[in-house]
Backbone bond lengths (Angstrom), bond angles and torsions (degrees), N, CA, C in turn:
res aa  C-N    CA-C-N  psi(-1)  N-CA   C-N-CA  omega(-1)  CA-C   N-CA-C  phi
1 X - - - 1.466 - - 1.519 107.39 -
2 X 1.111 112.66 128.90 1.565 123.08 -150.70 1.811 88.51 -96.62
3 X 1.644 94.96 135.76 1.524 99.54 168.86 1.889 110.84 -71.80
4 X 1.395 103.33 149.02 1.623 97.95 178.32 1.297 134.88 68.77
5 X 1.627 100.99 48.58 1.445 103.20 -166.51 1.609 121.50 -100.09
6 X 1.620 96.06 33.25 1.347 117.88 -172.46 1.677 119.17 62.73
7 X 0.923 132.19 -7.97 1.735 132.40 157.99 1.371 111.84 -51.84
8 X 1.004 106.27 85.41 2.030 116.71 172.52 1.303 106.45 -173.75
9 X 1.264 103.59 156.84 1.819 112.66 158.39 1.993 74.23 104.15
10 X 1.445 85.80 -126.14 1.757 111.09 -144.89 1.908 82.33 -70.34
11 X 1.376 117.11 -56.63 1.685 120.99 -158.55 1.681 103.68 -60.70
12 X 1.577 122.63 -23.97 1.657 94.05 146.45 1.295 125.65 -39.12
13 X 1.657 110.55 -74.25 1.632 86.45 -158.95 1.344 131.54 -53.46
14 X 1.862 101.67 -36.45 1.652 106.02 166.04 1.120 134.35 -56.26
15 X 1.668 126.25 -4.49 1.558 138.96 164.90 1.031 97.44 -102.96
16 X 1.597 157.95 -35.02 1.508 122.95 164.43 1.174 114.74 -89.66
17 X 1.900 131.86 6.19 1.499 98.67 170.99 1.680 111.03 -97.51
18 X 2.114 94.86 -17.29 1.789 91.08 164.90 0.923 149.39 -127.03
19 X 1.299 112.84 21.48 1.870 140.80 146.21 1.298 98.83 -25.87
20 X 1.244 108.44 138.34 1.601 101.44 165.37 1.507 91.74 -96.29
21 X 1.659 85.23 157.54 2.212 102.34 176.86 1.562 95.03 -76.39
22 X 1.228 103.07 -150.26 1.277 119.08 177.60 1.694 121.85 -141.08
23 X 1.511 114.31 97.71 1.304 107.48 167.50 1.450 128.71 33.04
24 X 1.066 131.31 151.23 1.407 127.72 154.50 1.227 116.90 -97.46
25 X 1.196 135.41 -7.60 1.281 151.92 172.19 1.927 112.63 -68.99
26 X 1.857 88.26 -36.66 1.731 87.20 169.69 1.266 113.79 -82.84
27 X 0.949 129.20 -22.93 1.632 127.89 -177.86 1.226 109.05 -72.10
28 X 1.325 124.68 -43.02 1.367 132.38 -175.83 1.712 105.91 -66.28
29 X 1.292 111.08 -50.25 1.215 118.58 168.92 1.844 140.62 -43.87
30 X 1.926 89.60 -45.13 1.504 116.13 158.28 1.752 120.41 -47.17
31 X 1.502 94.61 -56.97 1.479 112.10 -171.00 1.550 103.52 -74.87
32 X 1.266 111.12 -30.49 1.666 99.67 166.09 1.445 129.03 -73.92
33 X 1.206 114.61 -36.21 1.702 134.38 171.54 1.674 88.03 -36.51
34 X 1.288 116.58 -79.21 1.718 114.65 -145.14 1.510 83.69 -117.93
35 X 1.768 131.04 51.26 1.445 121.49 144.64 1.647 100.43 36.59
36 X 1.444 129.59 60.67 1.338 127.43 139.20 1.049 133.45 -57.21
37 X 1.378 135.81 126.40 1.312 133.23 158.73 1.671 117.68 -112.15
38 X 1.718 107.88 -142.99 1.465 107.53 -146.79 1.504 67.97 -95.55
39 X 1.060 148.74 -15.63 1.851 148.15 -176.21 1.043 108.10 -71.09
40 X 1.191 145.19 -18.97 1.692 132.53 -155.90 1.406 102.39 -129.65
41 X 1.086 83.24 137.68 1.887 105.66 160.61 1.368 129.76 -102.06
42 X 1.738 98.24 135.55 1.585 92.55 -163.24 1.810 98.55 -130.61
43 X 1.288 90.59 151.20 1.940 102.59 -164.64 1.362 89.99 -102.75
44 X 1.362 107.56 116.70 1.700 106.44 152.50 1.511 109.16 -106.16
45 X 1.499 111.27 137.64 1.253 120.72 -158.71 1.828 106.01 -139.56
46 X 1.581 104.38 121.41 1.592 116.70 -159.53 1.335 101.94 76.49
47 X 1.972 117.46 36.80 1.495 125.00 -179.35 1.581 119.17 -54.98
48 X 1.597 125.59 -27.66 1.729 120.27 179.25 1.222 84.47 74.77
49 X 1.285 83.86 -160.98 1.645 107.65 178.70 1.607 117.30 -70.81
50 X 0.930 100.88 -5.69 1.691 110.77 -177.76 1.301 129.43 100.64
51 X 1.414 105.14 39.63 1.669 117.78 -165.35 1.633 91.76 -77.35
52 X 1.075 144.77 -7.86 1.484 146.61 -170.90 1.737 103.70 -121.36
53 X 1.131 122.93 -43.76 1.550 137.76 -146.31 1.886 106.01 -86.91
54 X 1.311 87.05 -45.52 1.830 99.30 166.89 1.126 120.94 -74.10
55 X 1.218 149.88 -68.59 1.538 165.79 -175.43 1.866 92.51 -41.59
56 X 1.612 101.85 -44.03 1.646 103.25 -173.96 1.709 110.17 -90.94
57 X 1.101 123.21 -3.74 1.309 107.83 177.04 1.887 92.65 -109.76
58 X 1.124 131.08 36.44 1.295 119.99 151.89 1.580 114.53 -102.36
59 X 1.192 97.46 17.05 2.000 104.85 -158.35 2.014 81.28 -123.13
60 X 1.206 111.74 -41.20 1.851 104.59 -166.14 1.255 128.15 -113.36
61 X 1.144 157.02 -179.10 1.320 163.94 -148.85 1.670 97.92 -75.92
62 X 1.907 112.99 -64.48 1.428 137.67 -164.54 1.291 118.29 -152.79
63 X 0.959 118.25 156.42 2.040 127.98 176.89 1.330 101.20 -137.85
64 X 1.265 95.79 127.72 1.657 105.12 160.10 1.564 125.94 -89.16
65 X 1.358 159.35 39.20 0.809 148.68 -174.14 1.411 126.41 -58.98
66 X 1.530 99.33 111.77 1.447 129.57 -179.78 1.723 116.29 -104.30
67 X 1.273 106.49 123.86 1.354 128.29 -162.38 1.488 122.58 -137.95
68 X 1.295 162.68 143.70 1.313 149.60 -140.60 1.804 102.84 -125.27
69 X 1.554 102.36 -8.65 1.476 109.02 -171.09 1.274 108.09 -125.24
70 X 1.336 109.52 119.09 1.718 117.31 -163.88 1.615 92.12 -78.49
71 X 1.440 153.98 -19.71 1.044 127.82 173.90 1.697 113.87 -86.04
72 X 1.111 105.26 1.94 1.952 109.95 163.48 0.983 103.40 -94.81
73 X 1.519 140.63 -18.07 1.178 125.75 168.14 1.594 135.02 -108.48
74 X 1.565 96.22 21.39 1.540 119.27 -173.94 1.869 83.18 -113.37
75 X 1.606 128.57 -51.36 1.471 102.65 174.57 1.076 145.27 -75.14
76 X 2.001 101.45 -7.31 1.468 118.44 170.45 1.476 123.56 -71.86
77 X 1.447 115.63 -18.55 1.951 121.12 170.99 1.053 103.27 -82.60
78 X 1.875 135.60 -43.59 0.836 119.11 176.46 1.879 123.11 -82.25
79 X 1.126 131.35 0.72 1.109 120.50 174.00 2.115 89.82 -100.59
80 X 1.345 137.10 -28.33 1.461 108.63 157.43 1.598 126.47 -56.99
81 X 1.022 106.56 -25.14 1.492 112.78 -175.84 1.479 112.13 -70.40
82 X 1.984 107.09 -39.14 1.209 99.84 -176.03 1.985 110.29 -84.32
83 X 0.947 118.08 -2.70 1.636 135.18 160.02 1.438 98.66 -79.36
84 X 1.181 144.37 -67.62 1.357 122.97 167.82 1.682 85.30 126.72
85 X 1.247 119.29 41.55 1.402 138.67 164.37 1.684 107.84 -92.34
86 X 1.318 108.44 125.26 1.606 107.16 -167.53 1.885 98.94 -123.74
87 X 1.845 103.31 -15.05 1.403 84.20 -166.63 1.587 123.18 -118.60
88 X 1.357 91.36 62.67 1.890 108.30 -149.67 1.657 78.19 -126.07
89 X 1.268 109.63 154.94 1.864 136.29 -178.76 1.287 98.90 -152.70
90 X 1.453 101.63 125.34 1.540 115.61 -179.73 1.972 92.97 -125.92
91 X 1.595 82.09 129.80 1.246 124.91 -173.11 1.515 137.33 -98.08
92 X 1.409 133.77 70.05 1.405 120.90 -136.96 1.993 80.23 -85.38
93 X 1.989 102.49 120.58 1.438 104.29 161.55 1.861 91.83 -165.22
94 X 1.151 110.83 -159.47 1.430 137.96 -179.09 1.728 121.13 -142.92
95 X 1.229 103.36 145.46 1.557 97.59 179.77 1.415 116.60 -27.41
96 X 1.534 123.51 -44.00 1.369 110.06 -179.02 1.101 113.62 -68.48
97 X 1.648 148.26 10.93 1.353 148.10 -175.94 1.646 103.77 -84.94
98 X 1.349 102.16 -14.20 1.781 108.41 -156.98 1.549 113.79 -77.75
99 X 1.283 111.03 -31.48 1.825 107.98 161.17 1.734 110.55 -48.88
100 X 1.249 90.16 -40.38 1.756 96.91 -175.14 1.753 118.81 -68.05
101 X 1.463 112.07 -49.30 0.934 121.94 171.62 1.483 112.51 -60.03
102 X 1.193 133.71 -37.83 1.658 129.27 -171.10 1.338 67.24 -83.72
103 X 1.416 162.75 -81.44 1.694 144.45 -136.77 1.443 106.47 -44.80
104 X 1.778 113.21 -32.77 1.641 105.52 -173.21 1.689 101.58 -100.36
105 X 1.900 135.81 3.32 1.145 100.87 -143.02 2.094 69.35 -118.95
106 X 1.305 102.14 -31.00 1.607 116.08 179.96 1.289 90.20 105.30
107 X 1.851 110.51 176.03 1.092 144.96 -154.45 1.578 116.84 -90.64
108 X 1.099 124.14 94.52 1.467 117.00 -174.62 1.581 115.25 89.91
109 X 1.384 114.30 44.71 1.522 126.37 -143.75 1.953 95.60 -128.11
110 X 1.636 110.26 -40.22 1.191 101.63 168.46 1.676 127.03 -113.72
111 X 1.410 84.78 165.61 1.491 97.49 -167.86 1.679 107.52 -83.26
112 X 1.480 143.53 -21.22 1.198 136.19 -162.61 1.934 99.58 -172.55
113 X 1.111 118.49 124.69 1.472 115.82 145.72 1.155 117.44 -94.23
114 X 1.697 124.45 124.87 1.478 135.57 177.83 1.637 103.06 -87.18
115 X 1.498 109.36 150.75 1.512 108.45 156.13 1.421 98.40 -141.47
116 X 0.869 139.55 132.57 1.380 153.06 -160.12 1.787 109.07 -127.32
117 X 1.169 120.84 71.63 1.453 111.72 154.39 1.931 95.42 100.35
118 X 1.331 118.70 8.04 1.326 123.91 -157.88 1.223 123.49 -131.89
119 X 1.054 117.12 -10.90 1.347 134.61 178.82 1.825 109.44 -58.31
120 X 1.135 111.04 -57.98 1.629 100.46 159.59 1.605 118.67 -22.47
121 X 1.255 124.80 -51.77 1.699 124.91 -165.42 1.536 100.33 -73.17
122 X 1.334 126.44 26.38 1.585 104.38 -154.75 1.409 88.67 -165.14
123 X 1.637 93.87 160.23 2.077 91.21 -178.09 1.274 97.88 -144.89
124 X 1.338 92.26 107.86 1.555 144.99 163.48 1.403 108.28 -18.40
125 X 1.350 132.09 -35.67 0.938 136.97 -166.69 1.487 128.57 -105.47
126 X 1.268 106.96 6.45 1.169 143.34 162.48 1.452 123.14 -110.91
127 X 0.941 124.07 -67.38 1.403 136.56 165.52 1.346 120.71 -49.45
128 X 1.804 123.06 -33.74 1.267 89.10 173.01 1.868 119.43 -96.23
129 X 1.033 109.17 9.51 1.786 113.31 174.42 1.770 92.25 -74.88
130 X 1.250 118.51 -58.01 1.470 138.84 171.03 1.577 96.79 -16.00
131 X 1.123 90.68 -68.15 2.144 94.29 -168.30 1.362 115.55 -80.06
132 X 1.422 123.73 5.79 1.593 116.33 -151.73 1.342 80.51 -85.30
133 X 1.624 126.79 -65.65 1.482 129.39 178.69 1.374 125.49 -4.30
134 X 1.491 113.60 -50.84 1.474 149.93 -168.11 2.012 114.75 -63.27
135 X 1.308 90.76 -39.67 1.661 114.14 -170.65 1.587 106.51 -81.45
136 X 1.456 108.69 137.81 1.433 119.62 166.22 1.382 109.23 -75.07
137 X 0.875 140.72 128.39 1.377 146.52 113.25 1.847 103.06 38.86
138 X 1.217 141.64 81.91 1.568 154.52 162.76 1.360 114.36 108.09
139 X 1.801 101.31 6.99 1.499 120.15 177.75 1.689 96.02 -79.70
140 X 1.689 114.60 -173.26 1.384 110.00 -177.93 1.275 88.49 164.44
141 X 1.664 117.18 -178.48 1.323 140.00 -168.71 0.996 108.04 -123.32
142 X 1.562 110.89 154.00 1.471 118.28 -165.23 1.507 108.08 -148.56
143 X 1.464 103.72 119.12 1.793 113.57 -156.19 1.600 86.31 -120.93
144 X 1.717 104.33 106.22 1.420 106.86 -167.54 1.994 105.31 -134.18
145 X 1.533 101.32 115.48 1.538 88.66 174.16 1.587 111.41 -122.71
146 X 1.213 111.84 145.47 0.998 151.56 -157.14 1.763 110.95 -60.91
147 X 1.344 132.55 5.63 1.443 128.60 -140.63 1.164 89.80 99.05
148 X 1.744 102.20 -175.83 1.309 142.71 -176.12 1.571 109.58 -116.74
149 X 1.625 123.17 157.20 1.553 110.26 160.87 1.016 102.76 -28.60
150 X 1.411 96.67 170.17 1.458 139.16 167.81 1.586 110.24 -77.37
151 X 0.992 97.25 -41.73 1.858 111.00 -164.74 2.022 90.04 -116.22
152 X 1.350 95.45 45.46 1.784 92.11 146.06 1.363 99.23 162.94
153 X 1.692 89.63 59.54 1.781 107.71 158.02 1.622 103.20 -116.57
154 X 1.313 130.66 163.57 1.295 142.16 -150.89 1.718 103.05 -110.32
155 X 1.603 91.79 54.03 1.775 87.56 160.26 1.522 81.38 -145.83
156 X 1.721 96.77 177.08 1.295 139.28 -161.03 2.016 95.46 -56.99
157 X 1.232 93.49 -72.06 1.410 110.44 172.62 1.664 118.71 -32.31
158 X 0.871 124.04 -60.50 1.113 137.37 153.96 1.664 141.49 -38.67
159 X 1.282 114.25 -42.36 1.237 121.93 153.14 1.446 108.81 -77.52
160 X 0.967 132.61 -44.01 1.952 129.54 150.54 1.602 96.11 -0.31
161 X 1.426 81.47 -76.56 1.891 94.90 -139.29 1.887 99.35 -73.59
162 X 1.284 105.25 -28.61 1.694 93.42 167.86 1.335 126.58 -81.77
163 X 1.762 111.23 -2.31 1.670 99.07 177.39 1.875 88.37 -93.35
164 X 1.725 110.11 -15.44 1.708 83.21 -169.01 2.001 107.12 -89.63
165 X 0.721 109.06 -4.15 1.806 137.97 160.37 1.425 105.39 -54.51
166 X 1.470 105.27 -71.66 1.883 97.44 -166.37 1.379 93.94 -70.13
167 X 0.984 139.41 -50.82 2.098 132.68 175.07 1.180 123.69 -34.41
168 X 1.571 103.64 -40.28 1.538 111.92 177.08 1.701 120.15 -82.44
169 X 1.459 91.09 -30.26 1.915 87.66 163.46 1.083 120.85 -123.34
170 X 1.354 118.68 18.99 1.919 133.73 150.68 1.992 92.92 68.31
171 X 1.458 111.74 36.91 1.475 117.89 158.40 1.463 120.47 -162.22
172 X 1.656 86.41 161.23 1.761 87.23 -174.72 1.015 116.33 -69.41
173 X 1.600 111.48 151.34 1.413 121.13 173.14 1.547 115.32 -100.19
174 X 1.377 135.06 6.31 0.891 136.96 -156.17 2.114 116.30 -60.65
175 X 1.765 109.65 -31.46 0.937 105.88 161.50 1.550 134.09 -50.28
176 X 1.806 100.85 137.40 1.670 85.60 -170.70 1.584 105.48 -122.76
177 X 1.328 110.82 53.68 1.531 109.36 177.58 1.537 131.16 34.88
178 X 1.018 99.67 55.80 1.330 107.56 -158.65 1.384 149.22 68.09
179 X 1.097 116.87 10.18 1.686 127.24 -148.51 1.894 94.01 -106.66
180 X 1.241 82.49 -37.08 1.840 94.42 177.78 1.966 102.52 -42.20
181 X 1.611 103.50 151.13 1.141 109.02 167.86 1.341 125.97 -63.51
182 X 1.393 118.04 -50.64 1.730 122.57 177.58 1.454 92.88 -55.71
183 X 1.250 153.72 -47.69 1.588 141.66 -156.45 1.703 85.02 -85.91
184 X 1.166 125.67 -44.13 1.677 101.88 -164.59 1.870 99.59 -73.06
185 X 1.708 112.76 -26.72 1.687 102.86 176.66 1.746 111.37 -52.38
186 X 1.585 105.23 -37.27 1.564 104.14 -166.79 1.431 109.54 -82.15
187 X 1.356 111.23 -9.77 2.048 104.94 176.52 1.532 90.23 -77.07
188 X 1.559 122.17 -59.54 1.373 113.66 166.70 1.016 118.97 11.16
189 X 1.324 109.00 -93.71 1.449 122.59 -160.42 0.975 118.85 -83.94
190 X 1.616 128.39 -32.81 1.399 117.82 156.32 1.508 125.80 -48.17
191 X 1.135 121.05 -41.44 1.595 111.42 150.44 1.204 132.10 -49.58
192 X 1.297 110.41 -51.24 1.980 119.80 175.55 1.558 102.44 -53.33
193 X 1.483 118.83 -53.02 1.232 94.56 -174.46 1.536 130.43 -91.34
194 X 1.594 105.42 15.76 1.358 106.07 175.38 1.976 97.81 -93.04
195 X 1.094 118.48 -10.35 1.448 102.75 -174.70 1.413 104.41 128.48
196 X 1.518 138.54 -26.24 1.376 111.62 168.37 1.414 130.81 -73.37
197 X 1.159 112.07 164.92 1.698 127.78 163.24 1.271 87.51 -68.29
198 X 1.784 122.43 138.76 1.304 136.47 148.41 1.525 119.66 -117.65
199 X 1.900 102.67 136.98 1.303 102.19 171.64 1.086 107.99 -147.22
200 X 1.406 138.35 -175.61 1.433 131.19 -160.00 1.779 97.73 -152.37
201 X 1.618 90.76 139.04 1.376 86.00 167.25 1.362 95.93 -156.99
202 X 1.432 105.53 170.22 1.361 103.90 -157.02 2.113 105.52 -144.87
203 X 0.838 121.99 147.60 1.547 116.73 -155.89 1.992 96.36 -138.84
204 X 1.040 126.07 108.04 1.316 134.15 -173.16 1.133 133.69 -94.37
205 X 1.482 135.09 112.52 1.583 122.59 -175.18 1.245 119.20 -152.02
206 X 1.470 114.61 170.98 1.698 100.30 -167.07 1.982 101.32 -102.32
207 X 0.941 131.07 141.70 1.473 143.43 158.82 1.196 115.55 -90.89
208 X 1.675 120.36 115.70 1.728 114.63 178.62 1.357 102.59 -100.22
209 X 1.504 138.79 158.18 1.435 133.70 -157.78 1.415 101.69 -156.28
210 X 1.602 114.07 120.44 1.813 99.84 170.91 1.617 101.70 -107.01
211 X 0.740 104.92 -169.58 2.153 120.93 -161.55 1.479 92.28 -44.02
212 X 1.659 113.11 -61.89 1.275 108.43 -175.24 1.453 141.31 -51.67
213 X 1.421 113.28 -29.08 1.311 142.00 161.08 1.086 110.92 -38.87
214 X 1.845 100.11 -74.29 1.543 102.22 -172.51 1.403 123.28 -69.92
215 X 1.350 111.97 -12.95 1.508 111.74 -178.87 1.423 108.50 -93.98
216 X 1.468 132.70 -29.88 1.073 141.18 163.65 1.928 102.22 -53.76
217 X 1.471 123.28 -46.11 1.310 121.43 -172.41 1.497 108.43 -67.28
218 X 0.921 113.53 -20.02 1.693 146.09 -170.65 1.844 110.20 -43.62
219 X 2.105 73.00 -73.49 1.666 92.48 -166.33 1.754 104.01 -88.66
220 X 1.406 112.90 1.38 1.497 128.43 171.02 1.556 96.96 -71.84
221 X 1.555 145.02 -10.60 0.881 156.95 -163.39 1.875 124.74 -114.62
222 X 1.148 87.55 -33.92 1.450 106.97 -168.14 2.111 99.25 -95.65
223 X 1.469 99.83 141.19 1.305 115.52 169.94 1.306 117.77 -50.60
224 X 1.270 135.45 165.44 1.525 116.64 174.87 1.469 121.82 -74.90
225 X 1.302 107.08 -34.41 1.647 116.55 173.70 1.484 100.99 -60.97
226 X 1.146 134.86 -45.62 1.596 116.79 -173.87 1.891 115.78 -90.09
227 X 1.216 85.27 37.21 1.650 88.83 -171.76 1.713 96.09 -89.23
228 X 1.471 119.96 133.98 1.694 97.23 168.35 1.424 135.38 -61.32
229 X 0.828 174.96 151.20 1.548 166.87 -108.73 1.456 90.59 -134.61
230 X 1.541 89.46 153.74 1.826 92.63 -173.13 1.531 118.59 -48.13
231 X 0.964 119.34 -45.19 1.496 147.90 -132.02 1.549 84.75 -84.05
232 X 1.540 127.83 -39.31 1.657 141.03 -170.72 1.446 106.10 -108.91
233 X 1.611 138.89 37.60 0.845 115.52 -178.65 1.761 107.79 -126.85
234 X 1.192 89.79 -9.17 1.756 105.23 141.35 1.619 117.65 -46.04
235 X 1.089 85.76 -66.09 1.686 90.68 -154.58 1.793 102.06 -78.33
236 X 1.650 113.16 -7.20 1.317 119.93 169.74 1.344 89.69 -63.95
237 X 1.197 122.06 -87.15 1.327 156.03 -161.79 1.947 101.23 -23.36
238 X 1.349 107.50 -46.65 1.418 109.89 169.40 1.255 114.15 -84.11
239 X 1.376 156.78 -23.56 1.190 148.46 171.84 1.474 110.30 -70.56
240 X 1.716 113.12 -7.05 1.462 93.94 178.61 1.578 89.81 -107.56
241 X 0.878 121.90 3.82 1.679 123.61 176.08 1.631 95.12 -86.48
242 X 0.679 134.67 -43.33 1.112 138.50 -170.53 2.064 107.39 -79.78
243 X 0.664 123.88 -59.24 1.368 131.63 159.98 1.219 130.50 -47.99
244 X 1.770 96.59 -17.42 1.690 96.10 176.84 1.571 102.00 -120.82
245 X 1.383 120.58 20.96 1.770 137.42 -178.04 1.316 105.63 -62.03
246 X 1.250 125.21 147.07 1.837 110.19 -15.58 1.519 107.86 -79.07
247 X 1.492 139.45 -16.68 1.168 98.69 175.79 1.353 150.68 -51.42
248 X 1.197 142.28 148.36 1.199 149.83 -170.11 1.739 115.36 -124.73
249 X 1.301 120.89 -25.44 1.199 119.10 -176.92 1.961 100.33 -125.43
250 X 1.322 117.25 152.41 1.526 113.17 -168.97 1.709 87.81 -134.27
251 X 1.048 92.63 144.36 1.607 96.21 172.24 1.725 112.36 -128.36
252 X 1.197 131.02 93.77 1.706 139.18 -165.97 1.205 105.45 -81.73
253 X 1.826 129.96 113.36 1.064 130.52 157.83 1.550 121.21 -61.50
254 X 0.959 120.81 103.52 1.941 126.02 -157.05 1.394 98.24 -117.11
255 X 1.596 106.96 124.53 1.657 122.37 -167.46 2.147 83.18 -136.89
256 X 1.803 90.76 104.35 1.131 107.68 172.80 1.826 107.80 -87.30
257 X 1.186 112.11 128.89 1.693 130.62 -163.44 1.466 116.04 -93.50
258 X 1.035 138.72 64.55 1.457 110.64 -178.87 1.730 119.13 -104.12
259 X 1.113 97.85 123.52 1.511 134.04 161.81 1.929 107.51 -63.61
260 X 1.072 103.12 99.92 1.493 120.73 -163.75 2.189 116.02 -118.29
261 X 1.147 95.79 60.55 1.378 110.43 173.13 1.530 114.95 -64.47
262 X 1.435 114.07 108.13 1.579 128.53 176.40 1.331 119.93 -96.53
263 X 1.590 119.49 146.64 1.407 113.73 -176.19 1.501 103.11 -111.18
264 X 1.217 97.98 141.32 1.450 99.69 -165.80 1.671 115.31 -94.90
């Protein structure tokens, strides 16, 4: 996970107010995978604002959330704080911090590593031998994304907004952050062959979205340098209204994935 991946400044707030969270159905699901309780500590790693990291430290002892961008991790204490979450530690590092971190947390000490939507920035193949050390005994990692873009889901609306997307930044969008099948075959196996049990489960729901949403989900997406400047984000804001006419409201069938590696 690469330091400086432009997420700061203004595209915090627009990634924690339009990120989607995650179900309660996944949390429940998480904490069942590797039998969490109020004893274990669990690392969410490429944490955001804590759309994964909060919801799970009301279920366990502590969370570590580790993040590479000190302004995701200056709005993630304060949006636990304003939930009334006290036992979360935000961590400015990257997967390669994690030899280090099991050096301060010890050997067989946590209950679950989360990756939430992040696993793309990071190589798998390194990182997960890296963390196995780290895990108790029926603990494990959990490589979980959220849906797919916005602009490469299989409605009308949607191909809209990714042909008026690649025009506006003169490239393809075709990458899908992991969500794609060949990237979920290669977490696969990078788990299988470091030593976990792998299984998959998957939790399904619909997301309804008006202009603001999606354009707010938009710039939750975009680096800070390619964000439009305040002053143009009006007139952003209508060219994708306009490009995606007449609809006005989007409704995203969202099939959350988790990739659930156990230590045996």
């Amino acid at each position: 996970m690469a330091q400086g991946l432009g997420f700061r400044g203004d595209v915090v707030d627009y990634y924690h107010r339009y990120r989607r969270g995650y179900p309660t159905a996944v949390i429940d699901a998480l904490v069942a995978a590797f039998a969490l309780t109020r004893d274990d500590i669990v690392v969410d790693l490429g944490c955001g604002t804590g759309q994964l990291a909060t919801p799970i430290a009301q279920r366990v002892r502590a969370v570590v959330g580790v993040d590479p961008e000190p302004d995701m991790l200056t709005r993630a204490r304060s949006a636990a704080a304003e939930r009334g979450v006290t036992n979360a530690t935000w961590m400015i590092g990257t997967d390669a911090d994690l030899p280090a971190l099991g050096g301060l947390l010890g050997a067989g000490t946590v209950g679950a590593v989360t990756i939430g939507q992040a696993l793309h920035w990071m190589r798998p193949d390194e990182l997960f031998p890296a963390l196995f050390p780290l895990l108790r005994t029926g603990g494990g990692v959990a490589v979980v994304t959220n849906g797919t873009p916005l602009w490469l889901q299989h409605t009308d609306w949607s191909r809209a907004l990714r042909g008026w997307l690649e025009a506006w930044l003169d490239k393809d969008l075709g990458y899908a952050c992991g969500t794609d099948p060949d990237s979920q075959l290669r977490y696969r196996q990078a788990l299988t062959k470091t030593g976990f049990d792998v299984r998959e489960q998957h939790v399904e729901y619909a997301a309804d979205l008006d202009l603001e949403q999606l354009v707010g989900s938009v710039y939750s997406a975009l680096p800070v340098d390619q964000l439009p400047p305040p002053q143009r984000r009006a007139q952003f804001a209508e060219q994708i209204r306009h490009a995606l006419s007449p609809d006005d409201r989007f409704t995203e069938q969202v099939r959350v994935t988790m990739l659930l590696g156990s230590k045996a």
